[in-house]
C-alpha positions as CSV (number, residue, x, y, z in Angstrom):
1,X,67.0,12.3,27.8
2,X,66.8,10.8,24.4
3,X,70.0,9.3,23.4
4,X,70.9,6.3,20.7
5,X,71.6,2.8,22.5
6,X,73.1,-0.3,21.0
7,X,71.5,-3.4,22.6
8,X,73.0,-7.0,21.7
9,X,73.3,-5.9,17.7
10,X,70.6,-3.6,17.5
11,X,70.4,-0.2,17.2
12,X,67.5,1.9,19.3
13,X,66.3,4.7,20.6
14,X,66.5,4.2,24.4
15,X,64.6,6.3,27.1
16,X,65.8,6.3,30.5
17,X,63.8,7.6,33.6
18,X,65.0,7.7,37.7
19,X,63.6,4.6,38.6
20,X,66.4,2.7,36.5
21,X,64.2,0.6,34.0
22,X,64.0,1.5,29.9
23,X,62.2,1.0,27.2
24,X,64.2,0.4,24.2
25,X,62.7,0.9,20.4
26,X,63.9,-2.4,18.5
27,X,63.3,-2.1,14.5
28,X,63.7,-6.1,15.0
29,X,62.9,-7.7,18.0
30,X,64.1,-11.0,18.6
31,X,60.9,-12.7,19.0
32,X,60.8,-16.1,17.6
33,X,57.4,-19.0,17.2
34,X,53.7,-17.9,16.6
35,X,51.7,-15.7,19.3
36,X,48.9,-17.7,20.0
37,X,46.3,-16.0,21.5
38,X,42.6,-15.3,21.5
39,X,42.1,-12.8,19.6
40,X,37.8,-12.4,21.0
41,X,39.2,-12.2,24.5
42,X,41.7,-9.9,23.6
43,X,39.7,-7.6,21.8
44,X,37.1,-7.8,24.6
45,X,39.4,-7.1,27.2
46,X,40.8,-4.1,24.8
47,X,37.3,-2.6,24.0
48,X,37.0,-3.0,28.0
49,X,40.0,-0.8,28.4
50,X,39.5,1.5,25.5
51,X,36.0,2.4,27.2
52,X,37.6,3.3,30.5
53,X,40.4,5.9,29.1
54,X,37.5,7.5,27.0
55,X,34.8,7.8,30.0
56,X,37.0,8.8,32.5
57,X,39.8,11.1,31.3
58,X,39.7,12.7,34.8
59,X,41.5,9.6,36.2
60,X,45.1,11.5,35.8
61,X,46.0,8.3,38.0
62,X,45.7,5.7,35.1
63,X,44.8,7.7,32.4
64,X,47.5,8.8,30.7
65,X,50.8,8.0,28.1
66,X,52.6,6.7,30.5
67,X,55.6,7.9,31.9
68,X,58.3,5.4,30.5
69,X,58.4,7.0,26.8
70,X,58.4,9.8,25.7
71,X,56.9,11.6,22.8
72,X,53.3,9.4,23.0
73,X,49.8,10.4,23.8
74,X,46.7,8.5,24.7
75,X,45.2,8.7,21.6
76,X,48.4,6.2,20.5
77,X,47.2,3.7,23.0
78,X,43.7,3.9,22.2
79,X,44.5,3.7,18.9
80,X,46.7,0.5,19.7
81,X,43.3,-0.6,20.9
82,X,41.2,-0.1,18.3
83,X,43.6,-2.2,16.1
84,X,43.3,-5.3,18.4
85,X,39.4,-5.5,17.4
86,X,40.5,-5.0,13.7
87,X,42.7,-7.7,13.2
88,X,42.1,-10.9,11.9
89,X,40.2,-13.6,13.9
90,X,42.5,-16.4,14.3
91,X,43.8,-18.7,16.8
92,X,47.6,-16.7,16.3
93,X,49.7,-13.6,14.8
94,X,52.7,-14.1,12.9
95,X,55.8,-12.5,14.0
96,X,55.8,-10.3,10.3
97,X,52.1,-9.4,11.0
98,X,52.9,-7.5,14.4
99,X,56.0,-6.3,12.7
100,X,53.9,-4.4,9.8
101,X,51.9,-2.7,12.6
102,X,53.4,-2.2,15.8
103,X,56.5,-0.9,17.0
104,X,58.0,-3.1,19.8
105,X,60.1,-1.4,23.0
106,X,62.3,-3.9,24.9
107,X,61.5,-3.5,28.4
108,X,64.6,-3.5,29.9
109,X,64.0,-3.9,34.1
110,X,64.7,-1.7,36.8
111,X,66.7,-4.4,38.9
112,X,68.1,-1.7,41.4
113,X,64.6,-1.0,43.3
114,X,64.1,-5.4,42.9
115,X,67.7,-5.4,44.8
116,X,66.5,-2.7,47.3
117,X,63.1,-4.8,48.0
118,X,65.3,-8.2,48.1
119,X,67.5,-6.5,50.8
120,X,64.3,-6.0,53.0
121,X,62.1,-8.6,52.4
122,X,61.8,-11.5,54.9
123,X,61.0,-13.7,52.5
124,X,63.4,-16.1,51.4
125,X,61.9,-17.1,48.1
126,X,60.8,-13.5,47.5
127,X,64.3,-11.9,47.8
128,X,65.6,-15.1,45.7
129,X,63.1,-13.8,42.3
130,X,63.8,-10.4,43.2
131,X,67.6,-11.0,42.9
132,X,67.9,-13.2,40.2
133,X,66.1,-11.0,37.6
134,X,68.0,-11.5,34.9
135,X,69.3,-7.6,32.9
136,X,67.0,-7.8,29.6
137,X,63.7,-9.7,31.1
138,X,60.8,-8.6,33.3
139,X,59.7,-10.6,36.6
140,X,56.5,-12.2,35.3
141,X,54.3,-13.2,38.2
142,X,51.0,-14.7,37.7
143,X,47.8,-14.3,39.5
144,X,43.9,-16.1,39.2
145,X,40.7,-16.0,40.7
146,X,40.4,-17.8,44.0
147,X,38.1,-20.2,44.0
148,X,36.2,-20.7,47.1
149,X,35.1,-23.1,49.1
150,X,32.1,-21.4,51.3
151,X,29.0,-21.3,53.0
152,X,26.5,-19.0,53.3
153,X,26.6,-19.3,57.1
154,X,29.1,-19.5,59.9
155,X,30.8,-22.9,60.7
156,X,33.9,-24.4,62.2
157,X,35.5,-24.9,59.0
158,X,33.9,-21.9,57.3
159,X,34.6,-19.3,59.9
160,X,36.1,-15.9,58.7
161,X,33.8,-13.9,56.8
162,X,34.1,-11.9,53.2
163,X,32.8,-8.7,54.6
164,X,31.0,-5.6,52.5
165,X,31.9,-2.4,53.1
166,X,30.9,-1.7,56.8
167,X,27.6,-0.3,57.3
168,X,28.8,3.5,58.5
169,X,29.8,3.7,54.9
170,X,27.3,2.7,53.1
171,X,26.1,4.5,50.0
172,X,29.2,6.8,50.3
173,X,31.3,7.6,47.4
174,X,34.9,7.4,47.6
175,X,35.0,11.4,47.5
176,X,33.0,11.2,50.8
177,X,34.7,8.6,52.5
178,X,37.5,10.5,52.3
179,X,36.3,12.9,53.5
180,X,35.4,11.4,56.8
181,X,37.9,8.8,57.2
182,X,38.7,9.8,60.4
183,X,34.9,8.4,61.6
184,X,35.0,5.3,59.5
185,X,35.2,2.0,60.2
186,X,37.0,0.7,57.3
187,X,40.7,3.2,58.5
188,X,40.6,1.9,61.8
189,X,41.2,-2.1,61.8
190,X,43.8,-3.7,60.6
191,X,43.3,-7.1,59.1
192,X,44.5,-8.7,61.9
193,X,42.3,-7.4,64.1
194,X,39.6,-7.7,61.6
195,X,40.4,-12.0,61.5
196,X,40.1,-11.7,65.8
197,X,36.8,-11.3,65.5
198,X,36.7,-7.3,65.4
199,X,34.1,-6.5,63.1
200,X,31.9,-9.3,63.9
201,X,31.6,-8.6,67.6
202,X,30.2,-5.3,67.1
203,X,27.9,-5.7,64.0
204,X,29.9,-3.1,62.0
205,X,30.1,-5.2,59.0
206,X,28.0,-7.7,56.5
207,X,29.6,-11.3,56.3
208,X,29.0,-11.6,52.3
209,X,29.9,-15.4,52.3
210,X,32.1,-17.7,55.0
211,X,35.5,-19.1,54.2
212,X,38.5,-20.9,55.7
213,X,41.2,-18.3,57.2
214,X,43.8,-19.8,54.6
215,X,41.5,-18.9,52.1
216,X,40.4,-15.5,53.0
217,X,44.5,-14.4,52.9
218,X,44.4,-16.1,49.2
219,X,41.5,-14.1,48.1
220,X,42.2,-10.7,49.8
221,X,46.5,-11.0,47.8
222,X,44.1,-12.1,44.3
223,X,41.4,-10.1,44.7
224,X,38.7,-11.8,43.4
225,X,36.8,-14.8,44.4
226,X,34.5,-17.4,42.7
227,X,32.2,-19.6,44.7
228,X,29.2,-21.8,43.6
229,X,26.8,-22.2,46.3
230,X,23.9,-23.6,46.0
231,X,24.1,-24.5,42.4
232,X,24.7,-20.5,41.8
233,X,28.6,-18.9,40.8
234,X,29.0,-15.9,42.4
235,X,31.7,-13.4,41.8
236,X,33.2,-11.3,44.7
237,X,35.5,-8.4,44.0
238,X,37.5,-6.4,46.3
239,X,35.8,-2.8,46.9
240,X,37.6,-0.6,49.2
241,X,40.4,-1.4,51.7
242,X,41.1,-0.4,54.6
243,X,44.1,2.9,53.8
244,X,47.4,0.6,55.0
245,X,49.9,0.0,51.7
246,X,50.8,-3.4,50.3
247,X,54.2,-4.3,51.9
248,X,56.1,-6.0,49.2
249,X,58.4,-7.4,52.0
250,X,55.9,-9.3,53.9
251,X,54.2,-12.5,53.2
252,X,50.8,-12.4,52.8
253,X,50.1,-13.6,56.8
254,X,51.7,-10.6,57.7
255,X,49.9,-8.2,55.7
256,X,48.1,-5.3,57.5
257,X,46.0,-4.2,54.5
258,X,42.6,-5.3,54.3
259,X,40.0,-5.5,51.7
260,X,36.3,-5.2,52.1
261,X,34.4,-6.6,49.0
262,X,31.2,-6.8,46.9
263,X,29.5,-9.0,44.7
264,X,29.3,-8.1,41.0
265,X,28.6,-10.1,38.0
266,X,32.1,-11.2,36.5
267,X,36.2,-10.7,36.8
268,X,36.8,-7.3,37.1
269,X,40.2,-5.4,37.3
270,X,41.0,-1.6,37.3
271,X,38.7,1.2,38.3
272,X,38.2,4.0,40.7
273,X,35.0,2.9,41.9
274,X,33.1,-0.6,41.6
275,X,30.6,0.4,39.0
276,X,33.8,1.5,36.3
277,X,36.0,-1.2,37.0
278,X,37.2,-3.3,33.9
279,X,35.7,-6.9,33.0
280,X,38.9,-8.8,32.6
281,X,39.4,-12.3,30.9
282,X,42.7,-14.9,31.9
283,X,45.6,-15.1,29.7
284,X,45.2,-11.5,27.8
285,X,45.0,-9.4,30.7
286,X,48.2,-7.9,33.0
287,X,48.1,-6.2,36.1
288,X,51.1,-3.9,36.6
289,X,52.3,-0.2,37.5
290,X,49.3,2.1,35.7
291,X,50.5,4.6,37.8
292,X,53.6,4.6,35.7
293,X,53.1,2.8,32.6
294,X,49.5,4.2,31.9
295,X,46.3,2.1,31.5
296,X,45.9,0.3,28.0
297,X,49.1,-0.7,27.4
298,X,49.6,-4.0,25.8
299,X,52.5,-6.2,26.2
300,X,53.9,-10.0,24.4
301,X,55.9,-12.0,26.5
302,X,58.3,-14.2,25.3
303,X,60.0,-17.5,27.2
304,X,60.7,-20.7,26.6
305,X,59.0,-24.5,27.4
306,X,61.1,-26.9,27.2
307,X,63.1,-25.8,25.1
308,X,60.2,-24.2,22.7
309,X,59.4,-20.4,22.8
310,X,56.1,-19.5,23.8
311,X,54.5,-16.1,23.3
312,X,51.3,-14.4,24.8
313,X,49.6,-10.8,24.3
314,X,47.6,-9.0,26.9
315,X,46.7,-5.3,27.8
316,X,47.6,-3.9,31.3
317,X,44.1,-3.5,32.8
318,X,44.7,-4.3,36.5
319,X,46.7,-3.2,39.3
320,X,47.7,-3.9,42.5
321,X,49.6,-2.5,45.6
322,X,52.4,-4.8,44.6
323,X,53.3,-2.5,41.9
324,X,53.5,0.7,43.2
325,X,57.4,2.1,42.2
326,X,58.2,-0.8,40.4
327,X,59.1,-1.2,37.0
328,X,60.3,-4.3,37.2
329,X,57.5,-7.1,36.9
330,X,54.3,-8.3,35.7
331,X,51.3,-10.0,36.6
332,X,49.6,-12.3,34.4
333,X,45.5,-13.3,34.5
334,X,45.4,-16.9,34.8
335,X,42.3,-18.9,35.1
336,X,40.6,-19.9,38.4
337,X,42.1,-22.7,41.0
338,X,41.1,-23.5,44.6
339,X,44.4,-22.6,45.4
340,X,48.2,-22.6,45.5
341,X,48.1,-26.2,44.8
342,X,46.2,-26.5,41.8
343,X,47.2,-23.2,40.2
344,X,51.0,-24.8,41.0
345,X,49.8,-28.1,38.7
346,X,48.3,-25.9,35.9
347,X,51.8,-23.4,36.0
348,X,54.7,-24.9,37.0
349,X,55.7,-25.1,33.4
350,X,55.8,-21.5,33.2
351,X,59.1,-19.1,33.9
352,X,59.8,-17.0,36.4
353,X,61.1,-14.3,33.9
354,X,60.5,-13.5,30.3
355,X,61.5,-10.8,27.3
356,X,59.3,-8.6,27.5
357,X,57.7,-6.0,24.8
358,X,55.3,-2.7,24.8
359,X,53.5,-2.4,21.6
360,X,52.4,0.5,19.7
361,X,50.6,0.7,16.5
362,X,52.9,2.3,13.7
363,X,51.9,6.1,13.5
C-alpha cells in the first residue's frame, strides 16, 4: 500500500512490502560532499547491464522492475542507464546535478530477517553486523577478486584443484542439466567431499589450476579468481555449482555449496549462463538481491571517513546466494587482493553501514 511517510523532516512517499524493508521517495536527500566516481567505468558497467535486460527479457528472475516500488517498469531502469553514458565525463557529480535528474529512494533496511539470521548464525562477528544495523542504513559488505597464488600442476603447497564442470556434463546447457540432475556429478558432492579428494580419485573432473585449501574457500565465497602464471593473467569465474543453498549462518569452512568454474577473459558478474554474464569493473558495480530489487538498478552510498563524507555510485549487476530474502545489505566490487589480509589494508577505512539510495532518472 501506498501511504505518505514523514522521515526525520521530510515528507515521502513510502512503500512497504512483507519482508520489512522500504524504499522511501526523498524530494531532498541528505547527501552531503561530491560523488566521485568514474564516470567510463560506470558507464561501461551500465551499457554492460543495459545489454543483458534488453537480450534476455526471458530472465523473469532478474529481469524485471523490481519488487520494492511500485508503479516502475523496466524501461525506467534502462532508461536510468542510458543517462549514465550521457552525462558528463568528469572525475565527480555534484549533489544539484543528480538532483536535476534522478529521483532518490531512501533505502530504509529490513532489520527483522538481519535479527532472525543473527539469532542463527554461529558466527560471532556475523550475528554482531547483523544486529547492529543501524534503522535508516544498509549493511554494506564488500567483495574482490581473489588473487591466486597457483600452479599449473599438483604440489604440496598447491594441492586442491579449481575444477571445470565435470566431464558427464560437458557441452550441456543448463536446461539439460536440469534435466538430468539426478545422473550428474556436479548434485552429488558436497564440497567437503569434493576437498577429500572425491573428484580427483575417480577422474570425474578437470583440475583448471592448483591452489592452497585456504585459498580455494576465498575464491569459491568471491567467485572469481585472477592468477598470473607463467607470465600470463588468467581470469577464472564460477560456472555452475553444485544445487546446495548459501547458508548465511555458516562460515565459509562450513559451507556445503560448491562451485565448479571456467576460464573466461575478464570479471564477470550476473548471468544465466557463462556466455551472458556481465563484465563488471571494482568500485561501480554491487552485487545484491536481483531477485527482488531487479537487475540494473543503481545505487550512491553515503558514509563517513574520518569525519568526511564519502560518496560512491554503482549499478546492481551481481549476485550471490548471500542475498537471497534479504533486503538488508550490499556488496561492493572492490579491486583484487591475495587475500583477507591485504583487502583488510586497502579497506579498513571503510564502514560497516552506510545511507543508502536507489536512483531513477526523472520521468
Amino acid at each position: 500500500m501506498m501511504n505518505i511517510y514523514r522521515l526525520i523532516g521530510w515528507v515521502c512517499i513510502s512503500f512497504s512490502f512483507a519482508s520489512q524493508a522500504e524504499f522511501v521517495l526523498q524530494e531532498t536527500p541528505e547527501i552531503i560532499g561530491e560523488i566521485s566516481v568514474n564516470t567510463a567505468d560506470l558507464c561501461d558497467v551500465a551499457n554492460n547491464t543495459k545489454h543483458y535486460i534488453e537480450s534476455f527479457p526471458q530472465d523473469k528472475f532478474a529481469v524485471h522492475a523490481g519488487e520494492v516500488i511500485e508503479g516502475i517498469n523496466v524501461s525506467r531502469v534502462v532508461k536510468t542507464l542510458d543517462f549514465l553514458c550521457q552525462s558528463p565525463k568528469s572525475s565527480s557529480y555534484s549533489r544539484d546535478y543528480l538532483l536535476q535528474h534522478f529521483d532518490f529512494y531512501r533505502w530504509l533496511p529490513d532489520k527483522q530477517q538481519a535479527h532472525q539470521l543473527a539469532e542463527q548464525s554461529n558466527n560471532a562477528v556475523k550475528k554482531r553486523l547483523l544486529n547492529n544495523i543501524p534503522e535508516k542504513q544498509i549493511f554494506i559488505t564488500k567483495y574482490y577478486t581473489k588473487l591466486l597464488k597457483a600452479s599449473d600442476k599438483p604440489t604440496a603447497k598447491f594441492n586442491q584443484a579449481l575444477y571445470a564442470l565435470p566431464a558427464d556434463e560437458q557441452g550441456m546447457t543448463l536446461a539439460e542439466a536440469e534435466k538430468n540432475k539426478q545422473h550428474l556429478t556436479r548434485y552429488q558432492l558436497t564440497r567437503q567431499q569434493i576437498i577429500n579428494g572425491a573428484l580427483l580419485n575417480n577422474k570425474l573432473a578437470q583440475p583448471l589450476i592448483w591452489l592452497t585449501e585456504e585459498a580455494l574457500h576465498d575464491v569459491l565465497l568471491q567467485g572469481t579468481g585472477v592468477v598470473d602464471i607463467n607470465g600470463k593473467k588468467r581470469y577464472f569465474n564460477v560456472h555452475r555449482n553444485n544445487g546446495i543453498a548459501y547458508d548465511y549462518t555458516l562460515g565459509k569452512r562450513e559451507q556445503s555449496r560448491y562451485w565448479y568454474f571456467a576460464e573466461v577473459p575478464s570479471i564477470l558478474g550476473y548471468g544465466k549462463t557463462l556466455a551472458e554474464k556481465i563484465a563488471i569493473k571494482p568500485d561501480v558495480t554491487f552485487a545484491g538481491n536481483v531477485k527482488q530489487l531487479g537487475l540494473g538498478k543503481l545505487f550512491l552510498i553515503n558514509y563517513l571517513v574520518d569525519g568526511k563524507p564519502v560518496n560512491n555510485m554503482g549499478v546492481l549487476a551481481d549476485q550471490g546466494g548471500a542475498f537471497d530474502n534479504n533486503l538488508f545489505q550490499l556488496d561492493f566490487l572492490k579491486g583484487s587482493y591475495y587475500g583477507w589480509k591485504d583487502y583488510y589494508q586497502a579497506n579498513k577505512h571503510l564502514p560497516d553501514y552506510a545511507n543508502t539510495w536507489l536512483m531513477l532518472i526523472k520521468q
